[in-house]
C-alpha positions, 0 to 999 in steps of 0.5 A: 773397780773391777768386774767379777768374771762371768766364768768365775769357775775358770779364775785362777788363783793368785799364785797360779798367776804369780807362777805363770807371770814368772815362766812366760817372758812375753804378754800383750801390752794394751794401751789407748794410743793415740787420739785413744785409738786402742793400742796392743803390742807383743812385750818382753816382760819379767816378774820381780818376786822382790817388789810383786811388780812387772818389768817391761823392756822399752826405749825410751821414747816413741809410741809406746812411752807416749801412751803410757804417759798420757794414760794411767791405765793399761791392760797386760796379757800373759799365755802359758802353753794352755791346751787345746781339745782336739775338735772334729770336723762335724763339731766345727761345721755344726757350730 
């Protein structure tokens, strides 16, 4: 169903992932919006260690809602703090 990662080497595990979903309280929620137009919005989220499930704070109507409801697939990205390299100038205009 799903794709193997081209960079699989930097996949993470699944409890890694679990430990980051239940740290980081917001992510970007992917949608097909209207006339499946894609459509991305920054999200409140919460992980229940009690069901494995994610929780998202919402109204209960609008955009949002109506896309959920239309499509049974959806797209959610969560950050940690990550980390940065520090690159040189020279390296940026090389590229």
């Amino acid at each position: 169903m799903f794709r193997k990662m081209a960079r699989y080497r930097q996949q993470i595990a699944e409890e890694e992932c679990i430990e980051i979903l239940k740290k980081e309280p917001r992510g970007v929620l992917s949608v097909l919006g209207d006339d499946d137009y894609p459509y991305g919005l920054p999200i409140n989220q919460c992980y229940c260690e009690e069901d494995g499930k994610l929780y998202f704070h919402s109204g209960k109507k609008g955009h949002k809602i109506d896309a959920i409801n239309r499509h049974d697939k959806a797209s959610f990205c969560v950050y940690d703090q990550g980390f940065r390299r520090e690159v040189l100038r020279s390296e940026l205009r090389a590229a």
